[in-house]
N, C-alpha and C positions, 0 to 999 in steps of 0.2 A: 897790776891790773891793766888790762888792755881798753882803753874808752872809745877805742876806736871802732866806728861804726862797720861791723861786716857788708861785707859784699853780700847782699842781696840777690837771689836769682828766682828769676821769673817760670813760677811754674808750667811744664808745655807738656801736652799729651799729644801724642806720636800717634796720627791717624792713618799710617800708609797702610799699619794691618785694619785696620776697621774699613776703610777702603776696600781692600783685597776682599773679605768678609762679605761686603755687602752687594760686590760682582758675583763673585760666587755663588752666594742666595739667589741673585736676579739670572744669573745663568739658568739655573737650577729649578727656578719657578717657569719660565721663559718656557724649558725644555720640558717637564712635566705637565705644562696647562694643556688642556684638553680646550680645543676651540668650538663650541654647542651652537647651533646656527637655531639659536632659542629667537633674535630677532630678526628671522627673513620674514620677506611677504610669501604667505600660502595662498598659493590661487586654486582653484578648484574649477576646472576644466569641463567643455561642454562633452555631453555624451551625445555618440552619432550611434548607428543602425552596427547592425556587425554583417552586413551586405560587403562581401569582399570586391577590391576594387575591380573592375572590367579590364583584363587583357587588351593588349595591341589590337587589333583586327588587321595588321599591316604588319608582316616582317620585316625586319631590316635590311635595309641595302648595304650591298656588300660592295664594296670597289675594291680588286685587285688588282697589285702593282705588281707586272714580272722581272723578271729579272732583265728584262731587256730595257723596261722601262714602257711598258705600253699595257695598257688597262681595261678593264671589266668589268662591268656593271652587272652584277646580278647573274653572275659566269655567261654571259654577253659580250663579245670581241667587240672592240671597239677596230674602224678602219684605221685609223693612226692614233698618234698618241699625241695630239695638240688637246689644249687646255680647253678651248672650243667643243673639241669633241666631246668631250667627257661631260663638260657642262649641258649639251646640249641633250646627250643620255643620259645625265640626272634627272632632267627634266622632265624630259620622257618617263622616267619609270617613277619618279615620285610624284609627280604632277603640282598642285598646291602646296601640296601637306608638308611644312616643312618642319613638323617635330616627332619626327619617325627618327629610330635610332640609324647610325651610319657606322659603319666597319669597316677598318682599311685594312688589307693583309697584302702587306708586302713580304714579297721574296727578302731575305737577307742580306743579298746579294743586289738591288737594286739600288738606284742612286737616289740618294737622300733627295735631288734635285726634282724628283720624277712626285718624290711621296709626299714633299712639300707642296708640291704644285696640285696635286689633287686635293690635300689639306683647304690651302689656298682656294680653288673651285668652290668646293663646298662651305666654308665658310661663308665667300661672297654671295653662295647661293642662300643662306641663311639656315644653314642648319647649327643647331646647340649642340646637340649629344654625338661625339664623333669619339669611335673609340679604334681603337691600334688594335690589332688580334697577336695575340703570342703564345708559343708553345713551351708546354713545360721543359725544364733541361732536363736532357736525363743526366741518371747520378753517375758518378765518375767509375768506370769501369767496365759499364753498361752501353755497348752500342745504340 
């Protein structure tokens, strides 16, 4: 007869798959929940006239840059091409108003230094809406 007290061992449950288990569920819940915007604020918006808005009454000014570097207001030769000039023929042709739209169409071939500077003019002169003009590429194979 053995009176010898057994080794006892201490019962242990192995959680690494219940673990794994309950990513998997959270993956899976995670990835099929549907997000319902059940608690935004709904605002309800004032109603206006359906009076379409009023056009420009003022075209936009066009400043072109040549390729040489000397510029055109309004297809209007400017005498030289100092920053003065061009500022002083803004002036001239748009008088106050300064949230008329502006276009700049430079040659391709003109110096970055020429189109900045007109940029430049016209900002200081205070205009917002300046936009670059450019032509579509044609597609490869097509003159």
């Amino acid at each position: 007869m053995n009176l010898k007290p057994r080794r006892h061992e201490e019962p242990e449950i192995n959680v690494v798959n219940f673990i794994d288990v309950v990513l998997l569920l959270l993956v899976f819940f995670m990835l099929s929940t549907r997000f319902t915007a059940e608690g935004r604020l709904r605002v309800h918006l004032p109603q206006a006239s359906a009076v379409p808005a009023q056009k420009p009454t003022r075209e936009p000014l066009v400043v072109t840059v040549t390729q040489q570097g000397t510029y055109r207001v309004n297809e209007h030769e400017l005498i030289n091409s100092s920053p003065e000039t061009l500022r002083a023929a803004l002036l001239k042709e748009a008088g106050t108003e300064r949230a008329i739209r502006v276009t700049i169409r430079a040659d391709a071939r003109a110096t970055h230094q020429s189109v900045i500077s007109a940029m430049d003019v016209l900002g200081r002169l205070g205009f917002a809406e300046i936009n670059i003009a450019t032509v579509k590429e044609a597609p490869a194979g097509k003159p």
